[in-house]
N, C-alpha and C positions, 0 to 999 in steps of 0.2 A: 596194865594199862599203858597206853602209848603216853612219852613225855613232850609234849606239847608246847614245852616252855611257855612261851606268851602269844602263840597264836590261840587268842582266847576272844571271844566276844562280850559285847557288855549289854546287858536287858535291864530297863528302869523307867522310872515314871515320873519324876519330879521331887522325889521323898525318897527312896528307895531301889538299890539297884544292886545286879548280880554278875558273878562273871562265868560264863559259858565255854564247855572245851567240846574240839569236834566229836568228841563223845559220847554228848550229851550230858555229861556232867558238872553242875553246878558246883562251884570249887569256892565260891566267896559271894559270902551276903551280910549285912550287916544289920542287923536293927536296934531302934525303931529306924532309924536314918545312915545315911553314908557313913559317919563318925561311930557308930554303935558298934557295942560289943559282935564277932561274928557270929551266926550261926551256924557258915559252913567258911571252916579256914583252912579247908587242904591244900591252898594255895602256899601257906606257910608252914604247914606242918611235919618241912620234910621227908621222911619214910613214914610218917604212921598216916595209917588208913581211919583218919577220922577228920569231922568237919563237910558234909558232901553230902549229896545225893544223884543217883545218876539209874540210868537204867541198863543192866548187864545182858547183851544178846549174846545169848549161846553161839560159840560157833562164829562170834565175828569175823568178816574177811574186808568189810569194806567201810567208810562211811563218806559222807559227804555232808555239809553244813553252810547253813550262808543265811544271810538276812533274806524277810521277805521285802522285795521292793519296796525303795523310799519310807523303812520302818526300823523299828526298835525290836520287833520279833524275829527270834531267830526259830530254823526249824532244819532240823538232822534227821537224816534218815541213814538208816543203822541194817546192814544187809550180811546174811551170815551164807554159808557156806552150801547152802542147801536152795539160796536164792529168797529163801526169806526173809521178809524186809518191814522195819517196824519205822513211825514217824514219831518224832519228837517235835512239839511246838512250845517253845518257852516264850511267856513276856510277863511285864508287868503294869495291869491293867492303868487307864489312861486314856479319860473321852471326858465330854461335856453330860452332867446329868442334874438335870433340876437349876441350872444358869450356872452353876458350878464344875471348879476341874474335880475330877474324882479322880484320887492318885493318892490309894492307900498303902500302908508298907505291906504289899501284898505280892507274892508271884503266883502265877499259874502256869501247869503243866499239863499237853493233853499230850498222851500217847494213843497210838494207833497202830494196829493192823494193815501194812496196806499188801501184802505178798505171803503166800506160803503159811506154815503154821511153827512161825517163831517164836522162842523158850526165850522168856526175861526171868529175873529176880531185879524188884524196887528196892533200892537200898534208902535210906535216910538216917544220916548217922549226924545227931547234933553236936554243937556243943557250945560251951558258955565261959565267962571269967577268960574270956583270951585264951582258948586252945585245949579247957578243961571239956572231957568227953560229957552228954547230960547221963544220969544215971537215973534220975527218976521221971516217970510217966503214969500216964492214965489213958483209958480207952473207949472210946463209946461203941454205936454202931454205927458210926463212919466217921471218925477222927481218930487221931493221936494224940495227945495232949501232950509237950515235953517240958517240965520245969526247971526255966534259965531264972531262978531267983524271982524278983519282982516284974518279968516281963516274960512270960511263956510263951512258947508258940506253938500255932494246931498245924498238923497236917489234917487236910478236909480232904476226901478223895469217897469214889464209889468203888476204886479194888477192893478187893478182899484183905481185909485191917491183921488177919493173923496172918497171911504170907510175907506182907510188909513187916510186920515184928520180926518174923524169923528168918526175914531177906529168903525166902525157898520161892527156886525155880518154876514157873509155871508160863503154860502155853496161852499167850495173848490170843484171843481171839474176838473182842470187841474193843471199844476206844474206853481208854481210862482218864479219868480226868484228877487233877491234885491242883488244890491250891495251898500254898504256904503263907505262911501268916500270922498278926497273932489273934488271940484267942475269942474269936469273933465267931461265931455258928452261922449259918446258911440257911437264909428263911425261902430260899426257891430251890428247886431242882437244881442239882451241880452243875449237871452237863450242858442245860441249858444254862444258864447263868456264865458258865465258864466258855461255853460257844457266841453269847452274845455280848461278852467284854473281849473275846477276840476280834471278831467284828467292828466293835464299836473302838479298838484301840489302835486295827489296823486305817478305820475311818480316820481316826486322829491323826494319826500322822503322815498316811497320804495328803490332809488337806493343808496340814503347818507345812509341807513341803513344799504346795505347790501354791503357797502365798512367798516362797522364797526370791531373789530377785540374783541371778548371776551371768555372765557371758556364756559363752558358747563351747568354748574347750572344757573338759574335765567334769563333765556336771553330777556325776555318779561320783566322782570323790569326792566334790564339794558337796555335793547331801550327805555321805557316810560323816564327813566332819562334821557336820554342821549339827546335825542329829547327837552327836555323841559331843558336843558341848553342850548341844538341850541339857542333856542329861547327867550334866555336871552342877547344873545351874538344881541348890534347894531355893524352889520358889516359895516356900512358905516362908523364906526371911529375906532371898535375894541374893542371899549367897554365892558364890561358885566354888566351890572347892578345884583344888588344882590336880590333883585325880582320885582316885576310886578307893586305892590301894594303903597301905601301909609299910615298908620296910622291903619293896623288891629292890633290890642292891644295884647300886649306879654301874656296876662290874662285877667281877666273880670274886670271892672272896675280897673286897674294898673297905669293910665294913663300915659304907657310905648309906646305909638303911634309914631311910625317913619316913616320918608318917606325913602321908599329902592329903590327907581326907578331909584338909581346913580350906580356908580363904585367905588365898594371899591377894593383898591389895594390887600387886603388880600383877600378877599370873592373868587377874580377873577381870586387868585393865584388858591386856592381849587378845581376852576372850571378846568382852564387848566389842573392841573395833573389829572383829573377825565376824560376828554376829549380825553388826550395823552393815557393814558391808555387802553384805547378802539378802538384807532388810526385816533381819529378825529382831528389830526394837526394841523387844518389850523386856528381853533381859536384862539390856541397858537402863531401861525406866523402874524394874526393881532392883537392880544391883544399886543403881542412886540412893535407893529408900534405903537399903541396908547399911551405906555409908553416910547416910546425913546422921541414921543413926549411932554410928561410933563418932562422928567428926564433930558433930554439932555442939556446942556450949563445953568441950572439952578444953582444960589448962594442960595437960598433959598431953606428951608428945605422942603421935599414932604409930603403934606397932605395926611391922609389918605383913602381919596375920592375924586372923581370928577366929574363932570357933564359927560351925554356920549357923548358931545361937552368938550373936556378939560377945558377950559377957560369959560363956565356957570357960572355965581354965581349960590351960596346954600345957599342963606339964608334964615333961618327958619323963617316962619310965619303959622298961624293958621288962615284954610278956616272958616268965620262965616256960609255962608251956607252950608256947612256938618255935620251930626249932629252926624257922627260917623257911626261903624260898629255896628249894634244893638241898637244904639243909644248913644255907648261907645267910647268919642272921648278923647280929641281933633283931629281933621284931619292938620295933617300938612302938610305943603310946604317947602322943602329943609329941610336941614340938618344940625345943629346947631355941628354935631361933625368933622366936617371940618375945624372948627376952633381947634380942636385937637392936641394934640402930642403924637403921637402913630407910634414908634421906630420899630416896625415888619414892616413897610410898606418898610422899607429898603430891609431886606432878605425878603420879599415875590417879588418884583420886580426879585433879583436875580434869586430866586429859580425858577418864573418863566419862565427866559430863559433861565437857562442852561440846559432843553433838548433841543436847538437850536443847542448846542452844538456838540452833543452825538449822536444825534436820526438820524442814515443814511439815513432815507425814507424822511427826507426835501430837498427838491429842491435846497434853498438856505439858507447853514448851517452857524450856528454862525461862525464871522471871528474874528481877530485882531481887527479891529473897532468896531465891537460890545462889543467885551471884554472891550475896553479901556473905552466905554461908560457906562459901568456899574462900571467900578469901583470906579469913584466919590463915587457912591450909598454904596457900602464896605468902602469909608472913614471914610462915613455918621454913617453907622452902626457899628463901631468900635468905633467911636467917643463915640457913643450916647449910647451905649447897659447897662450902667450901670447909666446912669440917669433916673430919673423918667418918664412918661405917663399914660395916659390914661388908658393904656391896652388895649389886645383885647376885652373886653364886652364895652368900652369904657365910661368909670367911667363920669360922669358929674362933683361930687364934691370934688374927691380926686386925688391923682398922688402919684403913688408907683413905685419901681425900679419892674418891675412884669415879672417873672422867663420865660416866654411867649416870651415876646417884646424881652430880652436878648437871649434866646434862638436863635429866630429869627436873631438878629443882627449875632451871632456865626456863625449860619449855613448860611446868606448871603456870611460872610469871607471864611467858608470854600468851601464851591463852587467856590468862585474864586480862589480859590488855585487848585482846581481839574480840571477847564476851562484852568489856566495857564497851567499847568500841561501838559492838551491834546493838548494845543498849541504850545509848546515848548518852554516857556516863562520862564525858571531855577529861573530867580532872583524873577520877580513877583509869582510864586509860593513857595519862600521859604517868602515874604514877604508878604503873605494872611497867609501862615503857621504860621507864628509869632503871628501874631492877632488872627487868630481861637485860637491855645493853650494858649493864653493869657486870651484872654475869656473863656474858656470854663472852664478851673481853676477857675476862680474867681465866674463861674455862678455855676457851680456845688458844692461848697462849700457853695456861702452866700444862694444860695437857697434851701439848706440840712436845714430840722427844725431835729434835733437828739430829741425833746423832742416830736414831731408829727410822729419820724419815715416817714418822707415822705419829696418832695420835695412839699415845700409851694408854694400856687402863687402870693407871692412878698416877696422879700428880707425881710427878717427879723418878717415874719408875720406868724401867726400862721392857717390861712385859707385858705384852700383846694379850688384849682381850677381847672377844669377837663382839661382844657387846656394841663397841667403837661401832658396828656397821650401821649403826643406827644413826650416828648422828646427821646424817641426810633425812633418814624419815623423820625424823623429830624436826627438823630445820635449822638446826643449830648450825649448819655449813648445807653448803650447797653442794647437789650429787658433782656438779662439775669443778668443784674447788679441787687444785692441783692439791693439795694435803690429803681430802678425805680420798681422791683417787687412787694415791701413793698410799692409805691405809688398809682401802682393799687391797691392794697388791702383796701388800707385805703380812698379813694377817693369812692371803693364799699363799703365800710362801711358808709360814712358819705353825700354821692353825691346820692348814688342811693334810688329810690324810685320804688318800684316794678321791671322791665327792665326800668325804664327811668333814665335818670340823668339829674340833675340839673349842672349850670354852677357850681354855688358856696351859698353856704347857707348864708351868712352870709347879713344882711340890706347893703344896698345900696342907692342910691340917691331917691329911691322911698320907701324903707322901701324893708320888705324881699320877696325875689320871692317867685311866688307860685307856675309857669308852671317851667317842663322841657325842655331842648333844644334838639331840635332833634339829630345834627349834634354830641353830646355830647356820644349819645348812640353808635353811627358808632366809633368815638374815643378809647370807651370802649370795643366793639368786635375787632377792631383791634390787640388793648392793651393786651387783651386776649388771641388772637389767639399767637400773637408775646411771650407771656409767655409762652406757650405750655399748655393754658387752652380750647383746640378746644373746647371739649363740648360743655362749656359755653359760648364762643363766638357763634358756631352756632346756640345757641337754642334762646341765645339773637337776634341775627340778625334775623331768619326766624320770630321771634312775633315780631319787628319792620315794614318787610312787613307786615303786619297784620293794622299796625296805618295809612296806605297810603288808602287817599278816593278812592271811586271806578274807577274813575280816574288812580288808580296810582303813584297820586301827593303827596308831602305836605310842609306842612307849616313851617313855623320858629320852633316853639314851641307845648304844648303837654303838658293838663292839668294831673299829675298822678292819680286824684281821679277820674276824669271823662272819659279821654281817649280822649276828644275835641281838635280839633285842633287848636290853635292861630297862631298868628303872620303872619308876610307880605308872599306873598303868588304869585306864587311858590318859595319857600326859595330856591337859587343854593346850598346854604351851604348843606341843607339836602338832596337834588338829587344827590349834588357830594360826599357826604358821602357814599349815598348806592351804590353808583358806585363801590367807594375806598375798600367798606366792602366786597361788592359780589365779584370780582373780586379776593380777599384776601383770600375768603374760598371758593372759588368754583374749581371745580374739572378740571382739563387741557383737551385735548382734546386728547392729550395721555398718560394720567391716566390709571392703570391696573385694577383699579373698573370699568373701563369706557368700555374697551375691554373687560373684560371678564378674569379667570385664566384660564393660557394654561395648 
């Protein structure tokens, strides 16, 4: 099989989702949900051929793969050497049924005939306990039954169930249909049943698309993102997870492997205003529900992540049977930086809800009780903004006062002062005011380096973090203060590598990076643009679409010498980047380039 690295696609529903190679082969599933044990983990398994299922054409010579328009289904057609040509349609089911979303942890597979008389074998090889192959089953007259412990799952299909057991060649010559799942029977015809959630889930997301609101440039990439943040978001608690994956390595041998299957408070902030932006709301109005429920009547300080069940534990362990992405491990389980102290996760809660506040088109708009619920969180973050953390890259061996995290806490206070404000709240709006200018004095000065010309990323330190490019978007300085202009400059001086950027150059708890971050690049066309460097921002942004697999998608990171993609996968940070970006430089829709001169 061809290595495909991460040009891979992603099929899901709101609960459950897989990742696809032009193959057709399903390389990563998880259930019951994103965080769950895999079903199929060939993604990390190294050399051994297990974890997967995929359909084998005789004779392959060709293939081709891509989403169907404005949707979450993908569909491969697989042509061998004789000119015989089979269709794959993957997705995972997803429509309105009975006033309700139906979005089970289910996928469906229809294979087809469409040329010649081409030779498959079905393979479907489980497995469980992180990367343990299953060994036991059971079979009816049209399923599989595979036993993962206390959560089984069926293959349902109308092929013939002993050529699937024995993976043996045979000549397609009508549509097969499979659904994966777990252990639920099928009280209608497959094919029908599996033809009309195709149907009805291509219906779904043609019409979430075209209630979306954006400019004029770029609108195929901004749905491809926009779509694959849907599908980051577990709406059954609000969640976002920060991506899909688990342990694909920031670089080649780094062994920088995280699991991102959680909810970072920050990642999730990124998501929402990329969401709001394009006018898809409603993630913003549950991801709130999700954090009133960690934040509310809490004494204890808010971690920087969470399980997409709040109350999960996360604690870090390493799967012995995965042997890695390429063989590049360790594969971890949960997340060792929840034990964290990382000061942004303050202001990024604030920031955001306060379009709950603002945004007229919600149903049910921030009140007085939401406000007073957030303000603990502004205590929090006034309190804390000039003691040390983590940071955002989330240091392992050090804690610095990091000009990011303080930033953050600033812009959490100022926002409640702008909420008071629209509230009518006099006293508590002059008393968010006091704290923002009290911070914002002290951040703008200790994090001024006069001998780096630039604003450093931590007090008192003389190294460059790209993060800094924000403090315009946030309002902490103005895009035209000679400081933040001379920060861009100096961060392109010393951060960038071709159009990529680096977080920050300097060794770290692994020694020094070597990839780019994506999210980093969207940052610096901003930054750009906000200086009145259009050119250069646009020319950067359009060779960043350039770095997205064919797909569309990408990853955490972005080797500069090679152009390879790393890290967990689909990153939100970088889908919500190109959102922020495109939307930033693209043309309105009553633009006079757009119209025409009269």
């Amino acid at each position: 099989m061809t290595d495909y690295g991460l040009d891979i696609a992603v099929i899901g529903n709101g609960r459950t989702a897989a990742l696809v190679n032009p193959d057709a082969r399903i390389l990563w599933w998880c259930l019951p949900r994103y965080d769950g044990d895999p079903v199929f983990c060939r993604l990390l398994s190294g050399d051994e051929e297990k974890g997967f299922t995929d359909v084998m054409l005789d004779d392959q010579v060709e293939t081709t793969s891509n989403y169907i328009r404005n949707t979450a289904i993908v569909v491969t057609e697989l042509t061998d050497g004789k000119g015989g040509k089979v269709r794959v349609t993957d997705f995972a089911p997803r429509f309105q049924n009975f006033g309700r979303t139906y979005r089970p942890p289910q996928l469906v597979r229809i294979v087809e005939p469409i040329a010649g008389m081409p030779r498959i074998p079905i393979r479907f090889r489980v497995t469980h306990r992180h990367g343990a192959p299953v060994e036991q089953r059971s079979t009816g007259s049209n399923h599989i039954r595979f036993w993962r412990d206390e959560v089984p799952v069926r293959l349902t299909t109308d092929a013939a169930i002993s050529q699937i057991e024995n993976e043996a060649s045979f000549v397609l010559t009508r549509p097969v249909h499979m659904v994966f799942g777990t252990d639920e029977p099928f009280e209608h015809a497959l094919e029908s049943t599996c033809r009309d959630f195709l149907q009805r889930t291509l219906d779904y997301w043609q019409e979430w698309v075209r209630r979306l609101a954006f400019s004029i440039d770029w609108q195929d990439e901004i749905i491809r993102a926009a779509i694959t943040l849907k599908l980051c978001n577990f709406e059954e608690t609000g969640a976002i997870v920060a991506a899909l994956t688990t342990s694909i390595p920031e670089g080649p041998g780094s062994g920088r492997t995280w699991d991102y299957r959680y909810c970072w408070l920050r990642d999730a902030f990124f998501v929402v205003s990329a969401l709001n932006r394009i006018g898809a709301t409603r993630t913003m109005e549950e991801f709130i529900s999700y954090i009133l429920s960690i934040s509310t009547g809490r004494a204890e300080t808010i971690r920087p992540l969470y399980g997409i069940v709040h109350t999960d534990r996360l604690e870090e362990w390493v799967a012995p049977a995965l042997a890695g992405y390429g063989g590049d491990g360790p594969v971890r389980i949960g997340n060792a930086a929840v034990h964290q102290t990382q000061h942004d996760v303050y202001g990024s809660i604030i920031l955001a809800a306060t379009p709950m506040f603002f945004d007229r088109r919600l149903p049910r708009p921030g009140d007085i009780a939401l406000f007073r619920s957030l303000e603990p969180l502004g205590e929090q973050a006034a309190r804390l903004a000039l003691e040390p953390d983590a940071g955002i890259w989330e240091f392992r061996g050090r804690q610095q006062v990091h000009t990011h995290s303080a930033a953050m806490c600033w812009a959490g206070c100022q926002r409640l002062e702008a909420i008071a404000g629209h509230l009518g709240l006099a006293d508590r709006a002059a008393y968010w005011r006091g704290n923002a200018g009290r911070l914002g004095e002290e951040i703008t000065q200790r994090a001024w380096n006069a001998k780096r010309n630039a604003f450093s990323g931590a007090f008192g330190g003389d190294d460059l973090d790209a993060s800094s490019l924000l403090l315009s978007e946030l309002g902490l300085v103005a895009a035209d203060d000679p400081r933040f202009v001379a920060t861009v400059e100096a961060i392109e001086r010393e951060l960038r590598r071709g159009h990529h950027v680096m977080r920050y150059v300097a060794a770290d708890d692994f020694g020094m990076p070597e990839t780019a971050f994506l999210i980093c690049r969207f940052w610096l066309v901003d930054a750009l643009w906000e200086i009145g460097r259009h050119d250069d921002a646009r020319e950067m942004f359009i060779d960043a679409l350039k770095m997205r697999n064919r797909y569309g998608l990408l990853s955490e990171d972005i080797h500069p010498a090679t152009g390879k993609l790393w890290g967990n996968f689909p990153q939100t940070y970088s889908m919500a980047g190109l959102i922020m970006s495109a939307m930033k430089l693209s043309r309105s829709w009553g633009d006079r380039y757009w119209r025409g001169s009269s």
